[in-house]
PyMOL CGO cylinders between C-alpha atoms (Angstrom):
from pymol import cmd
from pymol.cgo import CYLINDER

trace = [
    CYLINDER, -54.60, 35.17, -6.25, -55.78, 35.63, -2.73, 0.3, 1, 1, 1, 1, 1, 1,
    CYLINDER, -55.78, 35.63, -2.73, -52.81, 36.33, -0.10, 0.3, 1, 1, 1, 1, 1, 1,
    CYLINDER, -52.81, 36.33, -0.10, -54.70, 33.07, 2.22, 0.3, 1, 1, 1, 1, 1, 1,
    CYLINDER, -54.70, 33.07, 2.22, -54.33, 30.65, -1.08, 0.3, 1, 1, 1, 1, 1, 1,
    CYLINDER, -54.33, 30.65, -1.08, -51.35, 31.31, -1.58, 0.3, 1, 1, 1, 1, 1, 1,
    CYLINDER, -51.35, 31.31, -1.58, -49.66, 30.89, 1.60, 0.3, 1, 1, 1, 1, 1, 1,
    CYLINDER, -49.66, 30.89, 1.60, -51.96, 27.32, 1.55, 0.3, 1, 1, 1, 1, 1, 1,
    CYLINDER, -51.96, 27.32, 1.55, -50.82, 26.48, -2.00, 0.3, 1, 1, 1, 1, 1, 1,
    CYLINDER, -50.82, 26.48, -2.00, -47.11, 27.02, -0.58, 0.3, 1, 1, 1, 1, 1, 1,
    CYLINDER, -47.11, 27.02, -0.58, -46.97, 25.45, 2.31, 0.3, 1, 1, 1, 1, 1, 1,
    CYLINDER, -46.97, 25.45, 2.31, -49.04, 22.41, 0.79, 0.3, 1, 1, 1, 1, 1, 1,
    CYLINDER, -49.04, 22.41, 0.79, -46.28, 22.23, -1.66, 0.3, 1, 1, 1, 1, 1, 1,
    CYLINDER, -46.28, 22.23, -1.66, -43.65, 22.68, 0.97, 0.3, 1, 1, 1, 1, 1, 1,
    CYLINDER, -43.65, 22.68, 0.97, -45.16, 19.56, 2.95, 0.3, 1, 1, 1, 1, 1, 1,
    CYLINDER, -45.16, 19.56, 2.95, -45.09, 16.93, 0.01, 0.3, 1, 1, 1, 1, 1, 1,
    CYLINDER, -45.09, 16.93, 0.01, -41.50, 18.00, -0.84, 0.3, 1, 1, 1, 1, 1, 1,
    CYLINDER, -41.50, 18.00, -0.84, -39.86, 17.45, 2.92, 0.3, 1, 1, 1, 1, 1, 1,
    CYLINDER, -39.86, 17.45, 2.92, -42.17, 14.06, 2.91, 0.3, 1, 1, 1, 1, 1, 1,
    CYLINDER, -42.17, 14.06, 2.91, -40.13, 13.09, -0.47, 0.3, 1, 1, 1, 1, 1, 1,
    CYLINDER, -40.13, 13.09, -0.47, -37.24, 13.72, 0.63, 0.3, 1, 1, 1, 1, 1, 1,
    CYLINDER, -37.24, 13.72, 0.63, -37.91, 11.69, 4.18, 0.3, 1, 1, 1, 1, 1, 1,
    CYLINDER, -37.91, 11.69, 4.18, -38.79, 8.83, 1.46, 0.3, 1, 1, 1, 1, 1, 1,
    CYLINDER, -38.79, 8.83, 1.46, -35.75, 8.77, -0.14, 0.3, 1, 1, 1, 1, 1, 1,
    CYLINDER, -35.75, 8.77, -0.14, -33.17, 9.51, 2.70, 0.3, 1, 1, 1, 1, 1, 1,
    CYLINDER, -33.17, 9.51, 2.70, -34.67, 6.91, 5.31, 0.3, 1, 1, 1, 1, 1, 1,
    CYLINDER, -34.67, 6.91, 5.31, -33.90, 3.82, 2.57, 0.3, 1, 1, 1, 1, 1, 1,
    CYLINDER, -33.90, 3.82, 2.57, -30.46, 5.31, 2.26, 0.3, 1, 1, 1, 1, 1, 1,
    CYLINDER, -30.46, 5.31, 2.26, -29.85, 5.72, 6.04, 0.3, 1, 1, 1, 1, 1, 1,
    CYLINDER, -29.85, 5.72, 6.04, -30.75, 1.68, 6.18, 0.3, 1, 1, 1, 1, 1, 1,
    CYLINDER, -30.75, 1.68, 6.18, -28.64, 0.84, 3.57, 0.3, 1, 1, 1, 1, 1, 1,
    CYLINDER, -28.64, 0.84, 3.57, -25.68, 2.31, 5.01, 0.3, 1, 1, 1, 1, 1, 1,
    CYLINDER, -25.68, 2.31, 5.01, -26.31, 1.34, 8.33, 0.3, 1, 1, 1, 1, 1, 1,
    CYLINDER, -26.31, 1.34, 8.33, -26.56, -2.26, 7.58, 0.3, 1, 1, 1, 1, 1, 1,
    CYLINDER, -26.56, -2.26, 7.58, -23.48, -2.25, 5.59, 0.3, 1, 1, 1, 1, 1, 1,
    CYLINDER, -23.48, -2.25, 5.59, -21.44, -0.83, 8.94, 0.3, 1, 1, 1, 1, 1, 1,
    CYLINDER, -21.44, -0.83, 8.94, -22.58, -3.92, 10.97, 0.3, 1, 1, 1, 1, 1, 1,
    CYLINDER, -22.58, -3.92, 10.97, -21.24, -6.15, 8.10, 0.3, 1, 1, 1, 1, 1, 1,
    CYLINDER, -21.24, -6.15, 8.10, -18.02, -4.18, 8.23, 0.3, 1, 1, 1, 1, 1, 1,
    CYLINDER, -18.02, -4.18, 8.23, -17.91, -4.14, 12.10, 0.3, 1, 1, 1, 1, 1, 1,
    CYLINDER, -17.91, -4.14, 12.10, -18.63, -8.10, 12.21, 0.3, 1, 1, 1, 1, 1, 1,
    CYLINDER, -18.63, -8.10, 12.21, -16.36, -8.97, 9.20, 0.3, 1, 1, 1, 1, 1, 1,
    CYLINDER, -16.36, -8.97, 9.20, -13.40, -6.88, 11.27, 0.3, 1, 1, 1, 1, 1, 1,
    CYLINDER, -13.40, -6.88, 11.27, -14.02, -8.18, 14.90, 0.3, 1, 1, 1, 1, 1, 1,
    CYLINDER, -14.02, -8.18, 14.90, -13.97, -11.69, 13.42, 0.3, 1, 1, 1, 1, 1, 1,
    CYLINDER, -13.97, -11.69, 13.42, -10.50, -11.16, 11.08, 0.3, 1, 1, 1, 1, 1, 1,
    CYLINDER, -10.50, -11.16, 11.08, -8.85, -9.50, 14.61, 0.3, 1, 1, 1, 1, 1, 1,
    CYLINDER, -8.85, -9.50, 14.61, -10.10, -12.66, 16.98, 0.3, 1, 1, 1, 1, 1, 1,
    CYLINDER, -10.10, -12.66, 16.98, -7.32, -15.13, 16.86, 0.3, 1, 1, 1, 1, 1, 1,
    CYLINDER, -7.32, -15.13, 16.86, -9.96, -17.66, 18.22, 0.3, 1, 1, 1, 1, 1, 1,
    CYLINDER, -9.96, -17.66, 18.22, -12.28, -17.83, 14.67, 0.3, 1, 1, 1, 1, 1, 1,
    CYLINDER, -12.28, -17.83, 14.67, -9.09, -17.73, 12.57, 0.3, 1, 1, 1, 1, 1, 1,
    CYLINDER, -9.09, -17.73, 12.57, -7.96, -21.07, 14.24, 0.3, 1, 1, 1, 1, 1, 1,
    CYLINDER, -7.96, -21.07, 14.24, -11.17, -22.30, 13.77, 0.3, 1, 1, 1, 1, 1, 1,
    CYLINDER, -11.17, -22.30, 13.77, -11.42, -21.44, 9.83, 0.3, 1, 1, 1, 1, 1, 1,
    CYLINDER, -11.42, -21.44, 9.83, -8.19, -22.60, 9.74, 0.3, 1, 1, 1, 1, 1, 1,
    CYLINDER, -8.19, -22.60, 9.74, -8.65, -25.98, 11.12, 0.3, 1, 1, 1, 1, 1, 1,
    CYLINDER, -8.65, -25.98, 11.12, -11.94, -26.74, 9.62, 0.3, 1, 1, 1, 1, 1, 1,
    CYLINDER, -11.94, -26.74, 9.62, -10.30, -26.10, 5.74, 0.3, 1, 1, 1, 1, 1, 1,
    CYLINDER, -10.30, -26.10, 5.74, -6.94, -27.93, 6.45, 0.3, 1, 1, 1, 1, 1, 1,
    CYLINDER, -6.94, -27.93, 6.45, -7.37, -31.20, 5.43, 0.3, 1, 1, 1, 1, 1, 1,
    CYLINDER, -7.37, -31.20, 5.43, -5.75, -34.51, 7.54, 0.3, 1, 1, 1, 1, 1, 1,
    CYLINDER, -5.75, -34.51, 7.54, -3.03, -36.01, 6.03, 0.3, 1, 1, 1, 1, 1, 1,
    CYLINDER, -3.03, -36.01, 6.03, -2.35, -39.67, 5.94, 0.3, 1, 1, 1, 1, 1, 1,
    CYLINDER, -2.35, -39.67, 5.94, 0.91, -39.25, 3.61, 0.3, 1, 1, 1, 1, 1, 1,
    CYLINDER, 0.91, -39.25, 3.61, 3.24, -42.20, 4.59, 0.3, 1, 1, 1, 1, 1, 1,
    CYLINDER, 3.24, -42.20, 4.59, 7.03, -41.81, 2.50, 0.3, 1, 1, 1, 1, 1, 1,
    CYLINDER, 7.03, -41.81, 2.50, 7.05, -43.85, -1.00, 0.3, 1, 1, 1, 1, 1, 1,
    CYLINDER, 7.05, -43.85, -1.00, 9.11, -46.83, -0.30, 0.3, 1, 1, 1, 1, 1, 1,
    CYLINDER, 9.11, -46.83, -0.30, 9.52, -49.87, 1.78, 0.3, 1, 1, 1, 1, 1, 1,
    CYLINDER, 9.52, -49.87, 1.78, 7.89, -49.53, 5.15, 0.3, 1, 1, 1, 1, 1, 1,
    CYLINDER, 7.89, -49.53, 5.15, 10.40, -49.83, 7.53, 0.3, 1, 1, 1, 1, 1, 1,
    CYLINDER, 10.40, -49.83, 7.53, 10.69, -47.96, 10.95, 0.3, 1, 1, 1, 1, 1, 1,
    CYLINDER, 10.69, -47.96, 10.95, 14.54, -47.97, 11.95, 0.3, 1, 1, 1, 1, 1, 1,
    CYLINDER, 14.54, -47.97, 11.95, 16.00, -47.00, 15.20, 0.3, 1, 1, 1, 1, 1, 1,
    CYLINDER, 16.00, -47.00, 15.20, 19.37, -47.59, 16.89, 0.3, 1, 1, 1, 1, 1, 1,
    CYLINDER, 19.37, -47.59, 16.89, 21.37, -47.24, 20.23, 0.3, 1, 1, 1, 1, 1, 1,
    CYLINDER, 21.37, -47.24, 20.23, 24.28, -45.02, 19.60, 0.3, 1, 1, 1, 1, 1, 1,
    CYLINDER, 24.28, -45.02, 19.60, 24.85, -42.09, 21.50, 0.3, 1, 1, 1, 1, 1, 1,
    CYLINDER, 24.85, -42.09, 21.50, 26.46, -40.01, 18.96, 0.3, 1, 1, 1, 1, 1, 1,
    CYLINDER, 26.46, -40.01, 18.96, 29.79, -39.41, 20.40, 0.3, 1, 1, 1, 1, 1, 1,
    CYLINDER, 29.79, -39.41, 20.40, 32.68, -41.85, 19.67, 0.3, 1, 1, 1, 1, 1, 1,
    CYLINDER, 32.68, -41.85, 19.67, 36.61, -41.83, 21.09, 0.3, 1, 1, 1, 1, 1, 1,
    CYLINDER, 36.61, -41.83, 21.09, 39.56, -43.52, 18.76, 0.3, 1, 1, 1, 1, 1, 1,
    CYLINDER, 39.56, -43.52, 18.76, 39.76, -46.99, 19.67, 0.3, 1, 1, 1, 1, 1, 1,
    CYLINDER, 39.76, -46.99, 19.67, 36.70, -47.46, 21.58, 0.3, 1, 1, 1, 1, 1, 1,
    CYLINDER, 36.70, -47.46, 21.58, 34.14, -49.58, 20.96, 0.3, 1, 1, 1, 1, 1, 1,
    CYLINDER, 34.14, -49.58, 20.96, 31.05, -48.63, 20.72, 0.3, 1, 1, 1, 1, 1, 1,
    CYLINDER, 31.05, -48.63, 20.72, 28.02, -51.49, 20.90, 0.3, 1, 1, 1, 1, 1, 1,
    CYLINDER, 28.02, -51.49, 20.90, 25.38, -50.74, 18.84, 0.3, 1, 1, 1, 1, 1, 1,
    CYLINDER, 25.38, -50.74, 18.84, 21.24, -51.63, 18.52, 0.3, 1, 1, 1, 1, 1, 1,
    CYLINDER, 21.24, -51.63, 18.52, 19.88, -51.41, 14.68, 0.3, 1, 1, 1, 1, 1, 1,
    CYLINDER, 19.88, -51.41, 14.68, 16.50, -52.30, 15.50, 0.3, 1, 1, 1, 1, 1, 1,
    CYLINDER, 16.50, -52.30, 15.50, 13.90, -52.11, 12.33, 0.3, 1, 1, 1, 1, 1, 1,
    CYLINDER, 13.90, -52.11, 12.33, 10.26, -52.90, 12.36, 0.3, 1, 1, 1, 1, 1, 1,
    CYLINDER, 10.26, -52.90, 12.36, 8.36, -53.73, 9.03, 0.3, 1, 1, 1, 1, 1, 1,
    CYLINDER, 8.36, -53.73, 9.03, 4.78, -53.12, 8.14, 0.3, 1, 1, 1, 1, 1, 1,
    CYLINDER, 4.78, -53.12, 8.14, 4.39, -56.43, 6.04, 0.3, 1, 1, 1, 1, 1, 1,
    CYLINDER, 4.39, -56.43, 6.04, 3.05, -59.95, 6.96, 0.3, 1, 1, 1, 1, 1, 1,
    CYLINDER, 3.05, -59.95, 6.96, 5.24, -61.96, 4.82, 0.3, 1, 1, 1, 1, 1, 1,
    CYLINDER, 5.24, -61.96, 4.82, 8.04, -62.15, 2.60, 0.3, 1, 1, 1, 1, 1, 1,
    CYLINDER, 8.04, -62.15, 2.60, 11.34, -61.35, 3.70, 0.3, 1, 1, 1, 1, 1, 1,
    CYLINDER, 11.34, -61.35, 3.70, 13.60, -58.47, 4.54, 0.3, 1, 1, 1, 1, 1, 1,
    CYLINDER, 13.60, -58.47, 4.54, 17.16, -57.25, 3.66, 0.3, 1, 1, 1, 1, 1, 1,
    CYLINDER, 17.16, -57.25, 3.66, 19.50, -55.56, 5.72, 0.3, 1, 1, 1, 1, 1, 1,
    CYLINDER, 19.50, -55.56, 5.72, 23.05, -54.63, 4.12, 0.3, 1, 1, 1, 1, 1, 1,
    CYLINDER, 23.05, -54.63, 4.12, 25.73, -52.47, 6.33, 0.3, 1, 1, 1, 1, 1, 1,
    CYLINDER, 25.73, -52.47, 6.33, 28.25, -49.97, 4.11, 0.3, 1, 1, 1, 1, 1, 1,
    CYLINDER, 28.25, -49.97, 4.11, 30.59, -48.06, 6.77, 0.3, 1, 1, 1, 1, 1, 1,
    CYLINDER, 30.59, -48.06, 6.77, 33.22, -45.99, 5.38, 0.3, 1, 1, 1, 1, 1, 1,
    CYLINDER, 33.22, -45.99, 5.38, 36.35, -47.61, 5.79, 0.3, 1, 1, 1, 1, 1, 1,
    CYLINDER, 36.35, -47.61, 5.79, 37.53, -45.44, 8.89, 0.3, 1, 1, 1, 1, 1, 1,
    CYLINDER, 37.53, -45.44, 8.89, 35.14, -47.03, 10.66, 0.3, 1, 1, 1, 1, 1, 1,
    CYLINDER, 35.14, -47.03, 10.66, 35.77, -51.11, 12.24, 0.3, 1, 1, 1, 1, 1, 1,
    CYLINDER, 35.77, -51.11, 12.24, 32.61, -52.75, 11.93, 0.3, 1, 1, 1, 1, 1, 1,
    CYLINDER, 32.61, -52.75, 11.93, 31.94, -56.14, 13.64, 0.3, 1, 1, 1, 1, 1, 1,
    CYLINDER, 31.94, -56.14, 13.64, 30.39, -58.87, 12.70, 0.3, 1, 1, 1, 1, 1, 1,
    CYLINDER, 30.39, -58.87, 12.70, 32.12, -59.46, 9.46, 0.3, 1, 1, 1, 1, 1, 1,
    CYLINDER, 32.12, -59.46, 9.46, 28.99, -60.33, 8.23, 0.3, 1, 1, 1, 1, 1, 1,
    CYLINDER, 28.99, -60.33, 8.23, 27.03, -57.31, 6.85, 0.3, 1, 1, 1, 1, 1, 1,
    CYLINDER, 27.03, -57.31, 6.85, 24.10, -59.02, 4.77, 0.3, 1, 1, 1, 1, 1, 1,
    CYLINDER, 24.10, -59.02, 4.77, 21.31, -59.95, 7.00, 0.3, 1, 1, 1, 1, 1, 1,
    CYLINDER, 21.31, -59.95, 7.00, 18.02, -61.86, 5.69, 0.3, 1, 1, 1, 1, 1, 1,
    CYLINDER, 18.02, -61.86, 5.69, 14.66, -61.85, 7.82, 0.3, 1, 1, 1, 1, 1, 1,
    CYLINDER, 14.66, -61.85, 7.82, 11.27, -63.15, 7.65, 0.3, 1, 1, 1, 1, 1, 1,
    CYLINDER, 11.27, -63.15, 7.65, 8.73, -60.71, 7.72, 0.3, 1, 1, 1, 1, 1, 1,
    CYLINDER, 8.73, -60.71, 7.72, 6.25, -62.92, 8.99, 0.3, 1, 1, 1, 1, 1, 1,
    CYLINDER, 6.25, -62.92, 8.99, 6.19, -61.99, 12.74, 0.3, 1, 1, 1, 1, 1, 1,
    CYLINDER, 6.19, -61.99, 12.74, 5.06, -58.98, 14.04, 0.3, 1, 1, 1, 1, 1, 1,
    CYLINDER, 5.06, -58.98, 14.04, 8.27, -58.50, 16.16, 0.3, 1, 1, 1, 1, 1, 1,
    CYLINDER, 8.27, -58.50, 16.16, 11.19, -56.07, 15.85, 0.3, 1, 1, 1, 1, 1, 1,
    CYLINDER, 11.19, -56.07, 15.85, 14.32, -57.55, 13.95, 0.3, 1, 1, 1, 1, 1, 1,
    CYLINDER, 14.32, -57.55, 13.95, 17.37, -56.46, 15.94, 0.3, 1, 1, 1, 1, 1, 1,
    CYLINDER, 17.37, -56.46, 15.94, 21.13, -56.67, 14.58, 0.3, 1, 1, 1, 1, 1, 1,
    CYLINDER, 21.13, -56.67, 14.58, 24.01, -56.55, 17.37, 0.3, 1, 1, 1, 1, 1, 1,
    CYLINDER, 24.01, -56.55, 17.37, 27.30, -54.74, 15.88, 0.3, 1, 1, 1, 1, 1, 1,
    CYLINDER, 27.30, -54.74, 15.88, 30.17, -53.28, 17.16, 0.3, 1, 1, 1, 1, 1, 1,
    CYLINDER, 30.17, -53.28, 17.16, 32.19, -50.03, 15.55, 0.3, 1, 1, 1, 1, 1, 1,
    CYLINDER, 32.19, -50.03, 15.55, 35.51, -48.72, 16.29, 0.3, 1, 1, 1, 1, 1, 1,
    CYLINDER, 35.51, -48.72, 16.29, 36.49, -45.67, 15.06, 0.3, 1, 1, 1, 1, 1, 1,
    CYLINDER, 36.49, -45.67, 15.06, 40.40, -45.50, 13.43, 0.3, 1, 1, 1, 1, 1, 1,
    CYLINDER, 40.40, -45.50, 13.43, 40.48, -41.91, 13.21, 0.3, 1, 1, 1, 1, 1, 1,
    CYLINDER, 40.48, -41.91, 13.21, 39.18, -38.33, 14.35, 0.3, 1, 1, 1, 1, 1, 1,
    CYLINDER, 39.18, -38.33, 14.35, 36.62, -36.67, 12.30, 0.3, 1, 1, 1, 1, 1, 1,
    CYLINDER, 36.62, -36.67, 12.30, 32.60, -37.46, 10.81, 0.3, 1, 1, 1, 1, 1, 1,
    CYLINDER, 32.60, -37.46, 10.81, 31.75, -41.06, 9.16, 0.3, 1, 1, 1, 1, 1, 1,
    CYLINDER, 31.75, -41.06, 9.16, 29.03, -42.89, 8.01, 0.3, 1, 1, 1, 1, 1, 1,
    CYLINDER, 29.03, -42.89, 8.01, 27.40, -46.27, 8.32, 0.3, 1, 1, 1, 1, 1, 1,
    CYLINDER, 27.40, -46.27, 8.32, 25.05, -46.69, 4.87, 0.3, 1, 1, 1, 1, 1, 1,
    CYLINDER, 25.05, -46.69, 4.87, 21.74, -48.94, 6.19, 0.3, 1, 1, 1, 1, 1, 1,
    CYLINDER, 21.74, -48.94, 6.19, 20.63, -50.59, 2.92, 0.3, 1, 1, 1, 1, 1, 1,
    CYLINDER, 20.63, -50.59, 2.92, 17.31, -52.28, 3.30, 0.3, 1, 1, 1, 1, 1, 1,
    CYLINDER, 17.31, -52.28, 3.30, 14.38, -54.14, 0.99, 0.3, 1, 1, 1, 1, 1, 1,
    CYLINDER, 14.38, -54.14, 0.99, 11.54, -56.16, 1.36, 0.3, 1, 1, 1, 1, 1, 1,
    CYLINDER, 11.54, -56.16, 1.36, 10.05, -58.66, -1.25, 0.3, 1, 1, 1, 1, 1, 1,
    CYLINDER, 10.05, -58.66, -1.25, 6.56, -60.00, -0.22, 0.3, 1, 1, 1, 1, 1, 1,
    CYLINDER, 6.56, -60.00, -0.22, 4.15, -62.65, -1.78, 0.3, 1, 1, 1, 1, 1, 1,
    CYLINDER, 4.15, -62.65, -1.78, 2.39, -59.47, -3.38, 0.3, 1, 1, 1, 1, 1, 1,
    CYLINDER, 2.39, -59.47, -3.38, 5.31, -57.37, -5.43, 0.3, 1, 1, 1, 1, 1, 1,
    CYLINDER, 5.31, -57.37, -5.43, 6.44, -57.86, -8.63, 0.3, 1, 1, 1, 1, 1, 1,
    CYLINDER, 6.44, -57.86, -8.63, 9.88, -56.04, -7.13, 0.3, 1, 1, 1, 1, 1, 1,
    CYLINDER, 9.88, -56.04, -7.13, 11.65, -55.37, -3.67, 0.3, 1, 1, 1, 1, 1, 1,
    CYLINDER, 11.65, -55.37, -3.67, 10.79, -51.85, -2.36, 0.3, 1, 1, 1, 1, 1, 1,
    CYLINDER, 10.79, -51.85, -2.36, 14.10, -50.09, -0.71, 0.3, 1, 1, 1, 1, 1, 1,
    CYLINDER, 14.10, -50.09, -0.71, 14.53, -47.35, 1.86, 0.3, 1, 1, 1, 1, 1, 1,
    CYLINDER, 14.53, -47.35, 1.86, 18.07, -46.80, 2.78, 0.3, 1, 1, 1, 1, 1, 1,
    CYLINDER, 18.07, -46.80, 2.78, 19.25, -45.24, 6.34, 0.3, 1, 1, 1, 1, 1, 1,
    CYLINDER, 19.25, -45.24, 6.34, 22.28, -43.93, 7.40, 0.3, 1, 1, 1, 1, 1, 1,
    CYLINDER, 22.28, -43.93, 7.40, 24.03, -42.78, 11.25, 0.3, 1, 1, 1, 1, 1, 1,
    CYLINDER, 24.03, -42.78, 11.25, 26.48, -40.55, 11.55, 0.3, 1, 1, 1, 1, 1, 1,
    CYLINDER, 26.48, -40.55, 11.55, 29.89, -40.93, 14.03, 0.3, 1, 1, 1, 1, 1, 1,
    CYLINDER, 29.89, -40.93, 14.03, 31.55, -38.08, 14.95, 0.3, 1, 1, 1, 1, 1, 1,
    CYLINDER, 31.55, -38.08, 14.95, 34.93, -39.14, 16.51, 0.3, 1, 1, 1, 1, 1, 1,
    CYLINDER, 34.93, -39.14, 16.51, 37.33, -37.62, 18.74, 0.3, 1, 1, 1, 1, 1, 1,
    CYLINDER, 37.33, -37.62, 18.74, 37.83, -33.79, 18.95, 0.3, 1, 1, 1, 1, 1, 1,
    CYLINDER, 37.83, -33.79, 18.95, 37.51, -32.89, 15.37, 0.3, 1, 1, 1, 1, 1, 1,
    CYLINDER, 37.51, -32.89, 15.37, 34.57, -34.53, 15.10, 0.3, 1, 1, 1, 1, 1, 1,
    CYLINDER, 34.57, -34.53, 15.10, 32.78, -32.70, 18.04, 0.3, 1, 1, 1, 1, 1, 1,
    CYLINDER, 32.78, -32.70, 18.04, 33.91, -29.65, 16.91, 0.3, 1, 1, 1, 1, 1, 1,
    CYLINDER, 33.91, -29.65, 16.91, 32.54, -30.60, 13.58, 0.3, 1, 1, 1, 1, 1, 1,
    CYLINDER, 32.54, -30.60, 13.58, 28.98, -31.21, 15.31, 0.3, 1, 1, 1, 1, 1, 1,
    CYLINDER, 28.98, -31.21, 15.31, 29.27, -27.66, 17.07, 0.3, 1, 1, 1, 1, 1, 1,
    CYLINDER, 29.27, -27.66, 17.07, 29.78, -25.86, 13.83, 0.3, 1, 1, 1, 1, 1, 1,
    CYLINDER, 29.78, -25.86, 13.83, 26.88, -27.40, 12.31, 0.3, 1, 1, 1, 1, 1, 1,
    CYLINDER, 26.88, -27.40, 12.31, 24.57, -26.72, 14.74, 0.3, 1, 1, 1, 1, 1, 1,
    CYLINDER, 24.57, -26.72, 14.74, 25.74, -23.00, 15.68, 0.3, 1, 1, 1, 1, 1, 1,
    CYLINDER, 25.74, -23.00, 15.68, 25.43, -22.09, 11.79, 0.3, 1, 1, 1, 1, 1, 1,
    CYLINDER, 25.43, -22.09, 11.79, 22.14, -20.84, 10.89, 0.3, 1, 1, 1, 1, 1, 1,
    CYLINDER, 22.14, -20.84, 10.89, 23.36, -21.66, 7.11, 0.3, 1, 1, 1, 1, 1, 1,
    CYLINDER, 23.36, -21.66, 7.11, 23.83, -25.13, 8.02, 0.3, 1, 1, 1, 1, 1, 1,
    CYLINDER, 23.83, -25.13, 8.02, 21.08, -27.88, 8.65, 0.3, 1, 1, 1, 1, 1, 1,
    CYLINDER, 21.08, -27.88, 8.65, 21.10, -30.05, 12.07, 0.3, 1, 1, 1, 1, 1, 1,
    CYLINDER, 21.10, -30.05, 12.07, 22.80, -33.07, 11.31, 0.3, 1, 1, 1, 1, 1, 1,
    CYLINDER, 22.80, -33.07, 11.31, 21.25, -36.00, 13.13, 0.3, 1, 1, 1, 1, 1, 1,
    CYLINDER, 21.25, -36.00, 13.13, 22.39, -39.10, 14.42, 0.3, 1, 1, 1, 1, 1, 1,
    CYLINDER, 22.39, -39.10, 14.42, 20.31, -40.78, 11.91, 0.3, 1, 1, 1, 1, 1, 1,
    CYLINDER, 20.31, -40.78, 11.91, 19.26, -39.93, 8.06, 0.3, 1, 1, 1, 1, 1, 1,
    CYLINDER, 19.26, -39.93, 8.06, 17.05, -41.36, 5.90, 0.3, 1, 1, 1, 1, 1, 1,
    CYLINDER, 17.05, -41.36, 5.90, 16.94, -41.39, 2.25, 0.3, 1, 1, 1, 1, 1, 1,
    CYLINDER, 16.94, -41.39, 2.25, 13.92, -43.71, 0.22, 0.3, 1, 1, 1, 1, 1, 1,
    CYLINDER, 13.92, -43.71, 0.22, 14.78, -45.07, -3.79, 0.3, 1, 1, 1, 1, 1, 1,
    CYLINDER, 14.78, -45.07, -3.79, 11.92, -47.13, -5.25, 0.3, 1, 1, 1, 1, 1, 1,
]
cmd.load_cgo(trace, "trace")
């Protein structure tokens, strides 16, 4: 073979190999390119604490979760600090969600505690929109933490039984009873105890 023909035969040959090889690389360079700007994006969106709030918001659902039980909003007057032998004059004040039927209010104090009226069975109509307020008065007999037990139903034209929630406020009386309140709320073991407690039975 001529020395001319070959050199053409080579470099002809040369020239369709490099342009192969330009054919396959260039798909591959796009592919991986395109798969660093999905990267890039999918990491600049995880670190902006703006787009997480948003993601987060839009899949958290609202909740309109109300408590099983009678629906009864309950709050009262006391200040949470009692002294032996002082009386303290207290607010129960309850507002009801119903419009009829009637409402029961029962007081249970532990016996440490002087609770006035006598009279600790109430009975209400539920057919005004208004607050229904009770007027007591309790005086502590001894130092230390009691309770006054808030029992309360409702029966309207609708049920086929009275629906309960009962309530409870806690007096802490004298010295040992603030020193009581201190411990509770320096503990991290312990829970806050509040003035007021709930607790709902069906």
């Amino acid at each position: 073979m001529e020395l001319p023909v070959l050199i053409y035969k080579l470099l002809t040959d040369w020239s369709f190999a490099v342009i192969r090889m330009i054919a396959i690389i260039l798909p591959l360079c796009a592919i991986m390119l395109s798969a660093c700007n999905t990267e890039d994006n999918g990491s600049a969106q995880s670190h902006n604490p703006s787009v997480v709030a948003e993601k987060n918001t839009a899949e958290t659902p609202k909740s309109n979760y109300r408590k099983p039980g009678a629906a009864i909003d309950f709050e009262h007057t006391y200040d949470g600090i009692s002294a032996i032998g002082e009386t303290d004059n207290i607010q129960l004040i309850f507002t009801e969600q119903y419009n009829n039927g009637q409402m029961r209010v029962m007081l249970n104090a532990d016996q440490e505690l002087n609770i006035k009226p006598a009279k600790q069975d109430f009975l209400f109509s539920m057919d005004s929109q208004q607050p229904h307020q009770i007027e007591i008065s309790v005086e502590p007999q001894t130092e230390g933490k009691y309770y006054l037990n808030i029992f309360t139903s409702v029966l309207t034209d609708e049920m086929q039984q009275p629906k309960t929630r009962v309530f409870a406020i806690a007096f802490y009386v004298g010295d040992q009873g603030q020193k009581k309140t201190t411990d509770e709320k320096s503990s991290p073991e312990n829970v806050i105890v509040l003035p007021s407690q709930e607790t709902v039975t069906e």
